[in-house]
N, C-alpha and C positions, 0 to 999 in steps of 0.2 A: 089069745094075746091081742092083745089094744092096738090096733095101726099108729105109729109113733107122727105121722103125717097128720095133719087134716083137709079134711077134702070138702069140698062142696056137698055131700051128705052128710056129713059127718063137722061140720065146720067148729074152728075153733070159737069160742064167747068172748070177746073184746068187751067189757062193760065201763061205761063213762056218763059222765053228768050230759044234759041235753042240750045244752047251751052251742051256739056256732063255735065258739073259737076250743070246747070241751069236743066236739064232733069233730072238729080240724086236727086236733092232735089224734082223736082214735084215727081215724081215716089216715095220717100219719105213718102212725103204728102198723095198720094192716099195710101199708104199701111197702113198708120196710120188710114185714113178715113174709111176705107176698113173692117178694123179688129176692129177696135172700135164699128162700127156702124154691124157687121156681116153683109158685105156686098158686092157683087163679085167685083172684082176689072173694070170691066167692066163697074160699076155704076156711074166710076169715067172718064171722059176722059180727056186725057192731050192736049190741043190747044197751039202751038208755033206761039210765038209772033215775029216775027221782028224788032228789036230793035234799035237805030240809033245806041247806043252806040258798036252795036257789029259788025258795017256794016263801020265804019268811023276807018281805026286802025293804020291810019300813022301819025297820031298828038295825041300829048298829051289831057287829056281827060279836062283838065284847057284852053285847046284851043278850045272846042268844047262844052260845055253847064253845063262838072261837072256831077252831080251825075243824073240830071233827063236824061240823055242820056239812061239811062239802066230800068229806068219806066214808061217814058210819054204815047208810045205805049200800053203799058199792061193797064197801068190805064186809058185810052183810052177806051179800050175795055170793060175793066169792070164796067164804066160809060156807054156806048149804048150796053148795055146786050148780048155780043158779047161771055162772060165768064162770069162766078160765082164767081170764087173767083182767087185771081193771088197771087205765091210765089216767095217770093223775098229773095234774099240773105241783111241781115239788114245792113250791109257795105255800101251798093249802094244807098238805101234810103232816101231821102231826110228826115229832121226832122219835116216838114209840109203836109200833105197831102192835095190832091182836097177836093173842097167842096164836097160832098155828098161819101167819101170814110173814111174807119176807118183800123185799123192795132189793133185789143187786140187781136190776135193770136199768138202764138210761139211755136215751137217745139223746145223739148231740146237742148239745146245748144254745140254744139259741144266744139273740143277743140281751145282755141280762138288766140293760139299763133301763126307767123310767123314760117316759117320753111325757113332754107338758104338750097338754092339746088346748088348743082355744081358737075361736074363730074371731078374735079379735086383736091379740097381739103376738108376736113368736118368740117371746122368751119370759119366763118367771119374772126375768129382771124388769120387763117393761110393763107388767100388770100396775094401774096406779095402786097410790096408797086407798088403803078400804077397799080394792077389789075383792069379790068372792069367789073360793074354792072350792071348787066340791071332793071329797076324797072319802072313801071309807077305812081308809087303811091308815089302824093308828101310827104305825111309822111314817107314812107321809105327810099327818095333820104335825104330829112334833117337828118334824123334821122344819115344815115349812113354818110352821109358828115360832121355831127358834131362827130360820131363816129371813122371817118377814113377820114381825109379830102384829107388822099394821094389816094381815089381812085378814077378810075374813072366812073360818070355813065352815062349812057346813056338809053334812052325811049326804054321800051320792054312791049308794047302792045299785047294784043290776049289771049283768052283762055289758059287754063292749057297746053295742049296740042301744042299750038303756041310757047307756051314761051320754054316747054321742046325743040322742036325742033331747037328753036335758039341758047341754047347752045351746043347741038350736031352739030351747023353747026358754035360755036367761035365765034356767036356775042358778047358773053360775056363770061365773066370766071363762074359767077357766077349768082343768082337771087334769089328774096324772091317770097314765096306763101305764102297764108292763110293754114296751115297745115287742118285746117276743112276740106278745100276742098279736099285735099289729101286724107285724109281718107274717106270720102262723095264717090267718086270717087275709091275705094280700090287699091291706091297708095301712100299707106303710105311710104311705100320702096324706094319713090323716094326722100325723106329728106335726107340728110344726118344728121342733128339736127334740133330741133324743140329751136326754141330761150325763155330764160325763159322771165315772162312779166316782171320782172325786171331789164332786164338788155337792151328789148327794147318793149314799149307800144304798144300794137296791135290799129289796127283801133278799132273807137268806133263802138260796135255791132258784132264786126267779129267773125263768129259762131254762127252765131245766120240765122234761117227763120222765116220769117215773112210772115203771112199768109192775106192777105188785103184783105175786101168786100164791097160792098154799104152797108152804115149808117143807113139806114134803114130797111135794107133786114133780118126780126126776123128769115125765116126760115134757112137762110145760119151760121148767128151768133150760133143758137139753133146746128147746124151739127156739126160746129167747136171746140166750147165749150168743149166738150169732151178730147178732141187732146193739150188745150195750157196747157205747162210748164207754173206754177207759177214763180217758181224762175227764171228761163229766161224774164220772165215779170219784175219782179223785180228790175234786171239787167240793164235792159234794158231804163225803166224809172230814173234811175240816169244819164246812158250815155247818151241818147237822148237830156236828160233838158240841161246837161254839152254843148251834140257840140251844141242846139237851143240856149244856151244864149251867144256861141261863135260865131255866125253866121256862122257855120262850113259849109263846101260846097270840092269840092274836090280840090280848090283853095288855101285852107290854109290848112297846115301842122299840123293837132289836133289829138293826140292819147290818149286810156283809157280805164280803164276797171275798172267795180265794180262789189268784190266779197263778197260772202255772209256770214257770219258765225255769225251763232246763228239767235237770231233777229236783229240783225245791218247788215249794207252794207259798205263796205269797198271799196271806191272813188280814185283811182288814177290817175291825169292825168296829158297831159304837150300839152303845146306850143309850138313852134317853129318857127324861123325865115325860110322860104324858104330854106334859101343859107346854111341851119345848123349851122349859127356863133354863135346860142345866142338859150337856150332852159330855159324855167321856167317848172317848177314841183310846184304840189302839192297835197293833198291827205285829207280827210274826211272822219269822219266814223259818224255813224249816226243809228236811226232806219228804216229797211227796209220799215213801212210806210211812211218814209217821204225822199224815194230814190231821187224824183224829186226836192224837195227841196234843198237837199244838192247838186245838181249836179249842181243847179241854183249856189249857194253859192260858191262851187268853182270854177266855172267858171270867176266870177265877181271877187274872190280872183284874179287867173292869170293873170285879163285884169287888173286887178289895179296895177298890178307889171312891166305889159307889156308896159302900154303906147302908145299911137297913132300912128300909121305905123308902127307897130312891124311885122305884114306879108307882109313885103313889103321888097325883100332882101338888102340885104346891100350893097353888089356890082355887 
């Protein structure tokens, strides 16, 4: 019989992308498994995956495959028992997984807003007109192009650390992060503000880990169990339904977030044209067991307002 523990001989496989702030969340993970389970952090090992998405960084990520660029690898591995379990940043996640893999893990959720970084002014509002942005994330170039259509942006691929250094070297004035990861990374000091979600919709899931295993694997599920945030689960299951019935991918411009108060879930999200000329909103509130539902619901809301070729830019 299999020791349902793992031990420092025996250790379990954490697999994740290479990158600091991808290393910060596994490191994360074991410390949660660790101290949950009383158990030396050596019980836990971290294995670095090689990932297309982090190795391909001179084209936009809509030019090269979208969201499975940053898991195909991992979940690769964790399909021919190569790893135990893999932590993903829920941003980058596709909304379907492989057949014989599952995702009801989550650790609490960080904080889920955008953070504008620049060493020159501290707020989007104070960028002059014709300032440059750098962003790879088609939700943030719409979002700010319907925001500020005088600026301009351009593609700023690569880790936290890549993107900081392109603005010390004036590729751009300016750039958005996921402030999660700032903080995840203890660099928070490097925001100048952190953007409220109303005033711009974070990615769906941003802040959030997610923790994936084989489907059938009772003793890895039994380890985990301990470790998931409910309410991050929660959360989670509203955005997810919302971008699966959008057919969200990193091709179309979808942002949202649902928060929780009380026993209801509180659903906000939007669409957007590419080129930023044209955004719909809308919002639902509901009971948190029926997160999935209402995310279905507004989803179908947006696209019956959007009409056929709505991600498709205008000029």
């Amino acid at each position: 019989m299999i020791d349902p523990h793992p031990s420092p001989n025996s250790p379990l496989r954490i697999g994740t992308r290479g990158s600091p702030l991808a290393l910060a969340q596994a490191h994360e993970t074991q410390r949660r498994l660790a101290q949950v389970h009383d158990l030396p952090a050596q019980a836990f090992e971290i294995v670095v995956i090689k990932v297309l998405g982090d190795q391909i960084l001179d084209r936009a990520l809509k030019d090269i495959g979208g969201k499975g660029l940053f898991t195909r690898e991992i979940e690769q591995a964790l399909l021919d028992g190569t790893i135990d379990v893999a932590v993903h940043s829920m941003k980058d996640m596709p909304t379907l997984q492989p057949d014989g893999l599952v995702l009801d893990c989550y650790l609490p959720r960080e904080d889920m807003r955008d953070a504008f970084v620049s060493q020159q002014v501290a707020r989007l509002e104070d960028l002059p007109l014709g300032a440059v942005v750098g962003s790879s994330s088609l939700r943030r170039r719409a979002q700010l192009a319907h925001r500020r259509p005088d600026l301009i942006l351009v593609e700023f691929r690569g880790n936290v650390q890549t993107r900081l250094k392109k603005l010390e070297d004036r590729v751009a004035d300016a750039t958005f992060l996921a402030q999660a990861g700032l903080n995840r990374l203890g660099m928070r000091h490097v925001a100048q503000s952190a953007i409220a979600v109303e005033d711009m919709l974070p990615a769906i899931a941003q802040g959030a880990i997610g923790i994936e295993r084989r489907s059938q694997d009772a003793r890895i599920e039994a380890l985990l169990a301990p470790i998931h945030d409910q309410a991050t689960g929660w959360q989670l299951a509203a955005e997810r339904a919302f971008l699966l019935t959008l057919d969200g991918s990193c091709q179309t411009p979808i942002a949202g977030v649902a928060l929780l108060e009380g026993d209801e879930v509180w659903l906000r999200g939007e669409i957007l044209r590419p080129d930023g000329s044209e955004v719909i909103k809308g919002q639902i509130r509901g009971l948190i067991a029926n997160g999935a539902e209402l995310g279905i619901l507004l989803a179908q809301d947006l696209l019956s307002q959007a009409g056929p070729n709505f991600f498709e830019s205008s000029g």
